[in-house]
C-alpha positions in Angstrom: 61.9 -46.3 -14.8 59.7 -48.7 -12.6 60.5 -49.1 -8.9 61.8 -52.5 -8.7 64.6 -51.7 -12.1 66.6 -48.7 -11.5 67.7 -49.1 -7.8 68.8 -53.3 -8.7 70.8 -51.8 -12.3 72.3 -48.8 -10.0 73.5 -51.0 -7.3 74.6 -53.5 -9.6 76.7 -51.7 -12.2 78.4 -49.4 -9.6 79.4 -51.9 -7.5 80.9 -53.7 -10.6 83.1 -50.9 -11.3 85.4 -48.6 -10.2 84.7 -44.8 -10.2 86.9 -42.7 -11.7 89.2 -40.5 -9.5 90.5 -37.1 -9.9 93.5 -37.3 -8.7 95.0 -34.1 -6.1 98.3 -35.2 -5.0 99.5 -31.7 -4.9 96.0 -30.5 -2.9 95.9 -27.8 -5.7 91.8 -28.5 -5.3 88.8 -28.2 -2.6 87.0 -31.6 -1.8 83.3 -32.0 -1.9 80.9 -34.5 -2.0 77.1 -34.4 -3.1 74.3 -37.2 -2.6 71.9 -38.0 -5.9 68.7 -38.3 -4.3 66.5 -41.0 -5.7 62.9 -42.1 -4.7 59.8 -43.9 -5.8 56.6 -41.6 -6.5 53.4 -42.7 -8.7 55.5 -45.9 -10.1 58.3 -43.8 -11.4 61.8 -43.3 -9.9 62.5 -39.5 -9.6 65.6 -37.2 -9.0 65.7 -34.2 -5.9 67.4 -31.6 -6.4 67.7 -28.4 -4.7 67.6 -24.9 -6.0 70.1 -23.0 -3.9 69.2 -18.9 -2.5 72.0 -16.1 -3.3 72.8 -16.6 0.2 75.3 -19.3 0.5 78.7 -18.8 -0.9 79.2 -21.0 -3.9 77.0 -21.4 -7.3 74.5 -18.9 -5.8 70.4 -19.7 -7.4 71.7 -22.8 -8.9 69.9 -26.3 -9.4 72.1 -28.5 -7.1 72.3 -32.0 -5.3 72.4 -32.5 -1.3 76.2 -31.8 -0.6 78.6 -29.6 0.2 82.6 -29.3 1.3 84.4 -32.4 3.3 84.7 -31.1 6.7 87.8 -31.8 8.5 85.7 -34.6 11.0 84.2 -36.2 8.3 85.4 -40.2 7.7 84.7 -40.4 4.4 83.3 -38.9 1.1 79.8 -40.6 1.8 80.0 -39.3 5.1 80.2 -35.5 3.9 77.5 -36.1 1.6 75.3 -37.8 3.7 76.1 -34.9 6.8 75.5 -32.3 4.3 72.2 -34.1 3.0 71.0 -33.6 6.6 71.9 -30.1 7.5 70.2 -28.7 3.8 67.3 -30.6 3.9 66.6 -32.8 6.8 67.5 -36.3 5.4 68.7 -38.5 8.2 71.3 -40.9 7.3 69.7 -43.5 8.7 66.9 -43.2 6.2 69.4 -43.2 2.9 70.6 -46.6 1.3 73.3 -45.6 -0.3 73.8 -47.9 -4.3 77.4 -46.6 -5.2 79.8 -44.0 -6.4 79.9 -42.5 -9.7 82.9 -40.3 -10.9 84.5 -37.4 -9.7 83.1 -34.4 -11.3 85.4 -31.1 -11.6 84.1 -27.5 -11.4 86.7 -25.1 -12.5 84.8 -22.0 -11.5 84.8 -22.8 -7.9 88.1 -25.3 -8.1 86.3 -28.5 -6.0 86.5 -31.8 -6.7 82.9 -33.2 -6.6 82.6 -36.8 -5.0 79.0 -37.8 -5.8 77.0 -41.1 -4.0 73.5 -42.5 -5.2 71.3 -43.0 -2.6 67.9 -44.4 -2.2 65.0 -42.7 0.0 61.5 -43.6 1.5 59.1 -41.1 -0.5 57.0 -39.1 1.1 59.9 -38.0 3.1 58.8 -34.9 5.9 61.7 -32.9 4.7 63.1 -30.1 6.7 64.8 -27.3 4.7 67.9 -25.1 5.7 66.2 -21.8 4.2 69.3 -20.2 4.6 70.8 -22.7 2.2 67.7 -23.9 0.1 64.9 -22.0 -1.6 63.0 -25.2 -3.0 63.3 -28.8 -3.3 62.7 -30.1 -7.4 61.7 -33.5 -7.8 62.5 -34.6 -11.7 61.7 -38.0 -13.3 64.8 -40.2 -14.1 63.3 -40.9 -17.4 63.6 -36.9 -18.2 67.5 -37.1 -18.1 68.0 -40.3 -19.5 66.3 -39.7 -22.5 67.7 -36.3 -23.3 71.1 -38.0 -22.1 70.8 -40.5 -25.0 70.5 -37.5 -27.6 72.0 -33.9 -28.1 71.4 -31.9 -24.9 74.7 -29.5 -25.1 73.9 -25.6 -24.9 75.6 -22.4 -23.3 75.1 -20.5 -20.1 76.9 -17.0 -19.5 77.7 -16.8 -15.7 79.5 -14.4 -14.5 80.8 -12.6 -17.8 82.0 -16.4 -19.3 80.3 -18.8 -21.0 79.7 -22.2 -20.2 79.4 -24.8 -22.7 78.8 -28.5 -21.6 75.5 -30.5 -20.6 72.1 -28.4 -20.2 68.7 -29.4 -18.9 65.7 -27.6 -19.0 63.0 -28.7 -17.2 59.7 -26.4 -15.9 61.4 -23.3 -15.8 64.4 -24.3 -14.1 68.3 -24.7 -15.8 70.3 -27.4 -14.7 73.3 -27.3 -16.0 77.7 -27.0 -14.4 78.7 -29.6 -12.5 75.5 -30.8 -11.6 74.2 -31.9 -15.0 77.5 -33.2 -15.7 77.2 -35.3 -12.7 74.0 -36.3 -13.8 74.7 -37.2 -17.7 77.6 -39.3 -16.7 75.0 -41.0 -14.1 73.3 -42.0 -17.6 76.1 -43.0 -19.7 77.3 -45.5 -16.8 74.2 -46.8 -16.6 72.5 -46.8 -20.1 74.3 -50.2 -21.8 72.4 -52.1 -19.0 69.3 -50.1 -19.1 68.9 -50.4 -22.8 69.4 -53.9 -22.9 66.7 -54.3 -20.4 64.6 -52.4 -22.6 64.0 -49.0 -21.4 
């Protein structure tokens, strides 16, 4: 996806519609929020990710966005994501324009509520990672997910002595898949009437 397409159609479709909530009224959930990195490299918009260690506490070794739980000081959901963006990998808010808000996204292994922001960053970027919190940084093309988005990309992952059956990515080695490929396939359905009429 060129430079000068994906950030306009992002900005422009969420900010035409209205994400959809989970709602919590009885607090039965945890609150999170996660940032969907985007950047410019080579002519191509690409997607960071982060592969977590076995350190932290949730989803240990998993592909993951920025983010992490809403903290009691935080204003807002873009605020947690945008805090948490910071402490993992040493993106300063100042340097992130955020584009919108896509759904909530539920994880029923760990019980959060995922509030995920798309964000645009300068590229290169002299990111700093929280090794306690980050093994790696992955940088994927857009064009990777939306095309395997647009076709049959289900599959199964046991975790934990259960399987998981839902969206699953495979990309260089690595297995994307739980709440962050669902966050990421209903990126692409939002966005794919307006990118396939523009003729990607």
């Amino acid at each position: 996806m060129k430079e000068k397409d994906l950030a306009g159609i992002i900005r422009y479709v969420l900010g035409n519609r209205e994400p959809g909530a989970i709602e919590d009224e009885e607090g039965l959930y945890r609150h999170a929020s996660v940032l969907i990195p985007l950047f410019s490299h080579n002519g191509e918009y690409r997607v960071l990710l982060t592969k977590r260690t076995t350190r932290v506490e949730e989803h240990k070794g998993q592909i993951s966005f920025p983010g992490g739980s809403v903290d009691r000081d935080d204003q807002s959901y873009e605020e947690t994501a945008l805090r948490e963006a910071q402490e993992e990998i040493g993106l300063k808010r100042e340097d992130v324009t955020i584009l919108g808000r896509t759904d909530d996204t539920l994880t029923l292994a760990s019980n959060f509520i995922i509030h995920p922001f798309v964000g645009v960053l300068p590229y290169p970027y002299p990111f700093r990672v929280n090794s306690f919190e980050v093994k790696r940084i992955l940088e994927v093309p857009f064009d990777f997910f939306l095309e395997r988005t647009l076709k049959y990309h289900t599959g199964q992952i046991e975790e934990k002595g259960q399987v998981y059956e839902g969206p699953v990515y495979h990309y260089q080695g690595d297995v994307i898949w739980g709440a962050t490929a669902k966050i990421l396939e209903n990126l692409v359905n939002i966005l794919k009437t307006d990118l396939l009429e523009r003729g990607n």
